[in-house]
C-alpha angles and dihedrals in degrees: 000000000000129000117204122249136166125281128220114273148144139227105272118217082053078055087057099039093048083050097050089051088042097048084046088054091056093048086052099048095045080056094052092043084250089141089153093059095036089052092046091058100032082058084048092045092059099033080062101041094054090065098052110122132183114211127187131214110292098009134118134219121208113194125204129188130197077333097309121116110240100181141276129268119211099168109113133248133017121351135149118230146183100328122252095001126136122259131202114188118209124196108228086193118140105260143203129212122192108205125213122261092264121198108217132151122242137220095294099034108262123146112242147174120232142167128168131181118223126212116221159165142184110239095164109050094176089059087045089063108029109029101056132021103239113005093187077061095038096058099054099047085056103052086043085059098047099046090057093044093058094043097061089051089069147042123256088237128326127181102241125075088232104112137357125288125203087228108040102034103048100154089054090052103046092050085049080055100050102046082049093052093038086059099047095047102038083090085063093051089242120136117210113234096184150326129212128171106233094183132046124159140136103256112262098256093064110027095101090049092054104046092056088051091047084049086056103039083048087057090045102053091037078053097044099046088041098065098039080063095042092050083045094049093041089058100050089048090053090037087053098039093060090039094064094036092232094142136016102231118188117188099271089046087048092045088056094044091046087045090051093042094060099048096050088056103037098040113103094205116061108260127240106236112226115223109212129206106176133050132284094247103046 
């Protein structure tokens, strides 16, 4: 695998300048019947003039010569290089690419929808070249790829905190994304800025389906976490109750108030207090 390097060059506008004397000479020497010496520099003049390259700001030129690669030149503005050779010219800009909606199942096989962009910039120009056919293409096979690796690893939502979720731990996934991505296109010589997923959704067939399960699975956990506070909240009222001495409670009297106590806090309707007159045993 290549690494990039720099390629021969020299400053441009000297370049110029050393054709334009050259060309005069030639001029000169035509005049004086010199046709040895016109012919020499004319040769020189456009030996150098074929390597002159122009290169913009954030661009790279990588330079190949009788199919060798010679070297890349990244320093902007007008230089001549090695003569007659073949430039390729790479844009080091920072880039966007907009995924498909792409229908993958996730960890627990549910059909979704999901699309990401990806953030990215060529830093090896050499590897961008030579190292892959294509690296605009490369690039988004790859985070196609990716993006569909990463989300089989995790559910669409769930209700615990246990593990990470596509939709509620988006941070978490988009840094997943990007060290998967980092690791398929370095071969490429392309650093990955950022990835963010743009599109999440359950796919259309079963959208309906799964609302009504999340609203279910929504009941379940508030129920859940409602009665492990209400259990928690019942002890400490017995346990204060016996502390303070404020009632003698024998099993059957703690098993009603606890009773009573559960209701009132579970219920989702307000309860109706019962006012009794007699005693517990009557």
């Amino acid at each position: 695998m290549l690494r990039e390097k720099d390629a021969w060059m020299m400053n441009g506008y000297v370049g110029i300048l050393t054709i334009a004397v050259l060309l005069a000479v030639t001029v000169g020497s035509l005049f004086q019947e010199l046709y040895v010496i016109g012919a020499i520099c004319l040769a020189i003049a456009i030996i150098l003039g074929s390597g002159i390259t122009l290169i913009q700001p954030n661009q790279s030129v990588v330079v190949i010569f009788l199919g060798k690669y010679m070297g890349s030149i990244r320093k902007e503005g007008i230089v001549v290089t090695v003569p007659f050779s073949l430039r390729r010219t790479i844009s080091l800009r920072v880039r966007n690419f907009n995924s498909k909606r792409l229908k993958v199942n996730d960890v627990n096989g549910n059909p979704i929808e999901i699309a990401a962009v990806i953030v990215f910039k060529v830093v090896d120009a050499a590897k961008a070249v030579f190292d892959v056919d294509q690296y605009e293409e490369f690039v988004e096979i790859q985070s196609e790829t990716a993006i569909r690796a990463v989300a089989t690893k995790y559910p669409y939502d769930t209700f615990t905190d246990e593990e990470l979720t596509l939709r509620g731990n988006a941070e978490e996934i988009s840094s997943q994304l990007t060290k998967e991505l980092q690791e398929r296109l370095k071969v490429a010589g392309v650093d990955v800025i950022e990835a963010r997923l743009t599109h999440l959704a359950y796919s259309t067939e079963i959208a309906q389906a799964m609302l009504q399960r999340q609203q279910a699975s929504a009941i379940i956990a508030a129920r859940k976490q409602i009665v492990e506070g209400a259990v928690g909240m019942v002890q400490d009222a017995v346990k204060r109750i016996e502390k303070d001495g404020i009632v003698e409670l024998d099993e059957e009297r703690r098993a009603a108030m606890i009773n009573n106590l559960l209701v009132s806090i579970v219920s989702d309707n307000g309860t109706q207090p019962v006012v009794n007159t007699g005693s517990l045993y009557q």
